[in-house]
C-alpha positions in Angstrom: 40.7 78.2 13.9 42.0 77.8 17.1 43.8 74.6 16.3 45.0 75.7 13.5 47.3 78.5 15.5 48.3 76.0 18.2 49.6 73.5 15.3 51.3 76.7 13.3 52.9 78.2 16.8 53.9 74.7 17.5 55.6 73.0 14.6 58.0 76.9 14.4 58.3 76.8 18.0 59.9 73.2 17.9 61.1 73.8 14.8 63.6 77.2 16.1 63.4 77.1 19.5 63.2 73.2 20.3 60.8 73.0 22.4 57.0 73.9 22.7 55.4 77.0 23.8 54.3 76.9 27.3 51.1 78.2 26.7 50.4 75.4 24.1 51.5 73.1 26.6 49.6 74.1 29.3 46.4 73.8 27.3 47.0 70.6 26.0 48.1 69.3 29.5 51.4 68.8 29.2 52.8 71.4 31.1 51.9 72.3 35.1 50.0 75.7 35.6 52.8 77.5 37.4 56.6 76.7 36.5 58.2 74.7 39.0 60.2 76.6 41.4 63.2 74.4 43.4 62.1 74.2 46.9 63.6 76.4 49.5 66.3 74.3 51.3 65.1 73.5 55.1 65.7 75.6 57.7 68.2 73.2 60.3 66.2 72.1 63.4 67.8 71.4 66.8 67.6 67.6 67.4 68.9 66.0 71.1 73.0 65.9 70.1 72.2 70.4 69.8 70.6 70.4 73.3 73.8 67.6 74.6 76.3 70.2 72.5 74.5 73.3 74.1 74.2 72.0 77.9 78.2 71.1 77.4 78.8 74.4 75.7 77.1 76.2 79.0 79.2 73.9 81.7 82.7 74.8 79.8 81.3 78.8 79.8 80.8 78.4 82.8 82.7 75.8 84.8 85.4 75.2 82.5 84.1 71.7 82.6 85.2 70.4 79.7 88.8 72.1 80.0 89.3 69.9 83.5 87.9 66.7 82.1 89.8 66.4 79.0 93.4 67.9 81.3 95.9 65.5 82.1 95.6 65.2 85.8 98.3 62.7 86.9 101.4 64.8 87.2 99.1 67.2 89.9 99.4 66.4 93.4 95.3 65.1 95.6 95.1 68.6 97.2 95.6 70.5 93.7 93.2 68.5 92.3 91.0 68.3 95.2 90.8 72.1 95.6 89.9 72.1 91.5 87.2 69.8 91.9 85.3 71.7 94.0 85.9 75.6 92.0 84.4 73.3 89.0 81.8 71.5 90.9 80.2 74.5 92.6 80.8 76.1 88.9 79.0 73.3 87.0 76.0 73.0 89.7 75.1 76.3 89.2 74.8 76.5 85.7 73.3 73.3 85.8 70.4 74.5 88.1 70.0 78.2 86.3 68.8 75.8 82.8 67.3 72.1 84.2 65.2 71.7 87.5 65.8 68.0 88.5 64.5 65.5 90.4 64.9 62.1 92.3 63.5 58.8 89.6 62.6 57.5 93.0 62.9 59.8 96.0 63.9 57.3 98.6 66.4 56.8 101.0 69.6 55.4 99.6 70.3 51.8 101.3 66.6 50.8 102.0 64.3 48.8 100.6 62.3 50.0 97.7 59.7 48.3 95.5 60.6 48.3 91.7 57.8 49.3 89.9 57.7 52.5 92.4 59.0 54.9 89.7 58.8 55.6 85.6 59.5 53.1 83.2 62.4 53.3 81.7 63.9 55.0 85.0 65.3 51.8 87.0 68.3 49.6 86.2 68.3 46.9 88.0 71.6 45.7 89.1 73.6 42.6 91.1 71.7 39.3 91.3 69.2 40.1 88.7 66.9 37.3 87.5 66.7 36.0 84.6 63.3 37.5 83.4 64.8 40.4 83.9 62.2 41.7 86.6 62.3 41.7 90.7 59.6 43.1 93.2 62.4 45.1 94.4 65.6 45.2 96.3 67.6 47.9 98.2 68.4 51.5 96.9 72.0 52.1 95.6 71.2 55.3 93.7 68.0 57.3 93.5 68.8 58.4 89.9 67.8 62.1 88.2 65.1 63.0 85.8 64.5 66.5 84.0 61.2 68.1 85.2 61.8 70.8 83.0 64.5 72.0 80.4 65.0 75.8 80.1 67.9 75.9 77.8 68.3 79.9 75.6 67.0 79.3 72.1 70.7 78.6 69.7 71.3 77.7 66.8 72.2 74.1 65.6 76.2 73.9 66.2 78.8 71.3 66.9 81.2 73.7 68.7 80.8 73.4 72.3 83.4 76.2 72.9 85.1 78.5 71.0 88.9 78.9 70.8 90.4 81.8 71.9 92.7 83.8 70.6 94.6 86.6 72.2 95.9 89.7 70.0 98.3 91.3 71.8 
């Protein structure tokens, strides 16, 4: 008897509505149990360029290094720029400490004699008469390069604005 319902409720629901009851369809398998709901959109994640955007955002905040870089420093006589460079480099190290603790890749003396596979991979570039393989025992220290030990940046949101412009209302 059961059937005979389904077929009734069917051929009228087709027949009015143009398409078949979902019940029906669920029980003859041709309908999922729940109806599908869209998926919620993803919630954005910081990737690297957000941390790159937020340690710039942090040095213009507070070194106004992004405002000195990208001025046009030719017209400005060595002692201007010379007393700039160090308002902006005590600035920018300070920020820069307060958020990364870093550390010599090879924590040498600069100008001496260092073997190469002394530090991380990845961490050397070798440099002048380089042979061909691509690999040397070692050669004499010209910088000692910087790591990250550890990264303590305030939690943000993703963003492509590394400073705001500001307007003044008078």
């Amino acid at each position: 008897m059961n059937r005979i319902s389904f077929a009734f409720r069917s051929f009228f629901s087709i027949l009015f509505r143009g398409k078949l009851a979902a019940d029906i369809a669920q029980a003859f398998g041709y309908a999922r149990a729940e109806p599908a709901r869209p998926a919620a959109p993803p919630r954005p994640q910081a990737g690297p360029s957000d941390g790159a955007v937020q340690i710039l955002s942090i040095l213009q905040r507070d070194a106004r290094l992004i405002d000195f870089l990208m001025e046009d420093i030719s017209s400005y006589s060595d002692e201007q720029v010379g007393a700039a460079v160090r308002d902006v480099q005590q600035q920018a190290r300070k920020a820069m400490l307060r958020y990364l603790q870093l550390s010599p890749v090879i924590d040498g003396v600069e100008g001496t004699y260092v073997k190469s596979d002394s530090a991380e991979s990845g961490g050397i570039k070798l440099i002048g008469n380089v042979p061909a393989n691509g690999k040397a025992p070692g050669g004499t220290l010209r910088h000692k390069g910087w790591k990250a030990d550890k990264i303590d940046l305030p939690g943000s949101a993703p963003t492509k604005i590394v400073a705001a412009a500001e307007i003044e209302i008078e």
